[in-house]
Structures are given as structure tokens and as C-alpha cells.
C-alpha positions in Angstrom: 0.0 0.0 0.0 1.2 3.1 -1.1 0.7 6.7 1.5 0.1 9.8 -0.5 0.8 12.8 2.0 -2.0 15.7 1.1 0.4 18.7 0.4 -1.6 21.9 1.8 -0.2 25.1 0.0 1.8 27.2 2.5 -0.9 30.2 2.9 -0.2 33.5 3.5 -1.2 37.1 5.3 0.8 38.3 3.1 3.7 39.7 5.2 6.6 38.3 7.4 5.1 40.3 10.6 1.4 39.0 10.0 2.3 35.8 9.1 4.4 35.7 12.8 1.2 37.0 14.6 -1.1 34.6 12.7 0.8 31.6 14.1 0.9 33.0 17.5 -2.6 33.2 17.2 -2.6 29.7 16.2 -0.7 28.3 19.4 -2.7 30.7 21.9 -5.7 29.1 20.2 -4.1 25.4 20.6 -3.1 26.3 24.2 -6.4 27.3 25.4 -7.4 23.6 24.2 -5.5 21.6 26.8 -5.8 21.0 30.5 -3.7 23.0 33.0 -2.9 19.5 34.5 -2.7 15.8 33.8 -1.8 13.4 36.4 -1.8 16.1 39.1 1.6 17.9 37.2 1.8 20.6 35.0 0.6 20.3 31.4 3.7 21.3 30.0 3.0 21.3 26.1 0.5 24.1 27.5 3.0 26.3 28.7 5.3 25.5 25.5 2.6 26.9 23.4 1.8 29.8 24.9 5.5 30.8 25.7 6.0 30.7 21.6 3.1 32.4 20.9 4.6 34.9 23.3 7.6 35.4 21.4 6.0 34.8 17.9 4.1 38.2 18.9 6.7 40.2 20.2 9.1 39.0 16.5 5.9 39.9 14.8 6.0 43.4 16.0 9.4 43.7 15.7 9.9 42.5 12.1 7.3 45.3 11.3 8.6 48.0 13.3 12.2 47.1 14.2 13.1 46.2 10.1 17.1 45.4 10.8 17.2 45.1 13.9 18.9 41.6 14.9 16.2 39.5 17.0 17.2 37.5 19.9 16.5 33.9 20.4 14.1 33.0 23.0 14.5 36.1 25.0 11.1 37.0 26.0 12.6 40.3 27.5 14.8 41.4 24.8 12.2 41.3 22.1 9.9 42.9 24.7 12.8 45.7 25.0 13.6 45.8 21.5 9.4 46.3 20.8 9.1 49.0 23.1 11.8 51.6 22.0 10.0 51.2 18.5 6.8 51.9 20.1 4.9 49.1 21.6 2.7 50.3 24.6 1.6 47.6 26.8 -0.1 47.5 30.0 2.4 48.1 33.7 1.8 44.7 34.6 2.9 42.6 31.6 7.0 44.4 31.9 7.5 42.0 35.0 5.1 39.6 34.4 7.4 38.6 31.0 10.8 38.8 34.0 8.8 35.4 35.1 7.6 33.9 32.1 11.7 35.1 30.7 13.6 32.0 32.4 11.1 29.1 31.9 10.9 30.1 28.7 14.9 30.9 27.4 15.8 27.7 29.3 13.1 25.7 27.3 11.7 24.2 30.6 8.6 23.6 29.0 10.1 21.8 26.6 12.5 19.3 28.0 12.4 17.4 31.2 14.9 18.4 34.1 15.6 17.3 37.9 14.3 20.7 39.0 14.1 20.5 42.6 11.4 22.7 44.8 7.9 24.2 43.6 7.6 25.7 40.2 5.4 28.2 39.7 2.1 28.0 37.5 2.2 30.5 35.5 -0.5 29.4 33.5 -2.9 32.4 34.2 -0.1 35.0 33.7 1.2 33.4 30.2 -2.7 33.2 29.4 -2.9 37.1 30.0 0.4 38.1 28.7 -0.4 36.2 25.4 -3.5 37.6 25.0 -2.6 41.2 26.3 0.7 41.0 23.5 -1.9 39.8 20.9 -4.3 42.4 21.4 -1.5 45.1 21.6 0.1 44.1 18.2 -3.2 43.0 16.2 -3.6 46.7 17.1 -0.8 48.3 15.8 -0.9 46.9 12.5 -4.3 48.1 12.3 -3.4 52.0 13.5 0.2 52.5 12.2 2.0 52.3 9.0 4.7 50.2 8.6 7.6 52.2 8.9 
């Protein structure tokens, strides 16, 4: 038996930046999907996706208004920092509440399994509100300002 894999064509919003905030849209939209928990631990694939969409936001923003500027990898902060001196406003609360989210994140702890000793902290209902509170923010922008 032969397996023909359907090819979908790669669709697109027709820019870089969109096309970044689309798929963040995409994992907030698969993170809302899963349980917090399973077995009494931390859904991790949960966090995974909602720390991406996280940074897929913040590159979106920055590939529209920062053209040039050298992204960092994984640094929730840095893009957050880079996104702000080219004009992203965001609420007080998500500055520190990205310092949190900045460690699990960079160090992939969502992704990969460690011997972590102690309590973690779920961040679940931060990521949920930073995510959504970066999604809103950019979705904006594009909306109100030109591309530079």
C-alpha cells in the first residue's frame, strides 16, 4: 500500500510580521485547548505553546517596526525591549510579568524534562494574560500604524 501525503499550499497574510502574529494566534488558540494539568503535574505542552506564541508576537511586532534590527532567540525580554523603544505600549503589569515567564521560557523548561528541585510556579494564568494582552497590543498596531 502506497501513502500519498495531502500537500496543503503554504498560505499566507501576506507579510513576514502577519504571518508571525497569525501563528501565535494559532498556538494561543491550541493552548487554550489543553488541560492545566494531567496526572496532578503541570501540562507542560500548555506552557510550551503559549511561551512561543509569546515570542512569535513580540518577533511579529518587531519585524514590522524594528526592520534590521537583529532578533534575539528565546528572549522573551529582549524582544519585549527591542518592541518598546520602537513603540509598543503595553499595559504596567505585563514588563515583569514577561521577567517570570523570561527563564522558563529561554531555558526551554517547558520543553525538556529536568531534575528541578522545589515548587515551580504555575504560570498558566499569567502566560494566558500576557499572550492575549501582546496579541491584542500588536493586532492593534498593525491596524493603526503604517509600517515604517
Amino acid at each position: 500500500m502506497r501513502l500519498t501525503v495531502p500537500i496543503f499550499p503554504q498560505l499566507s497574510a501576506g507579510s513576514v510580521p502577519h504571518d508571525y502574529l497569525n501563528r501565535a494566534r494559532q498556538f494561543q488558540t491550541a493552548a487554550t485547548c489543553l488541560v492545566g494539568y494531567v496526572n496532578g503535574q503541570i501540562n507542560w505542552p500548555s506552557y510550551a505553546l503559549l511561551f512561543h506564541a509569546c515570542e512569535l508576537t513580540l518577533k511579529a511586532y518587531c519585524l514590522q517596526y524594528a526592520p534590521g534590527v537583529h532578533l534575539p532567540k528565546h528572549s522573551l525580554k529582549r524582544l519585549y525591549e527591542i518592541a518598546e523603544q520602537h513603540g509598543l505600549v503595553l499595559p504596567a503589569n505585563i514588563a515583569p510579568a514577561l521577567d517570570v515567564l523570561e527563564d522558563m521560557h529561554a531555558q526551554h523548561w517547558a520543553r525538556y524534562p529536568d531534575n528541578r528541585t522545589g515548587p515551580i510556579l504555575d504560570v498558566s494564568a499569567i502566560a494566558s494574560e500576557v499572550v492575549e494582552t501582546l496579541v491584542n497590543a500588536v493586532s492593534a498596531s498593525f491596524q493603526r500604524r503604517p509600517k515604517p
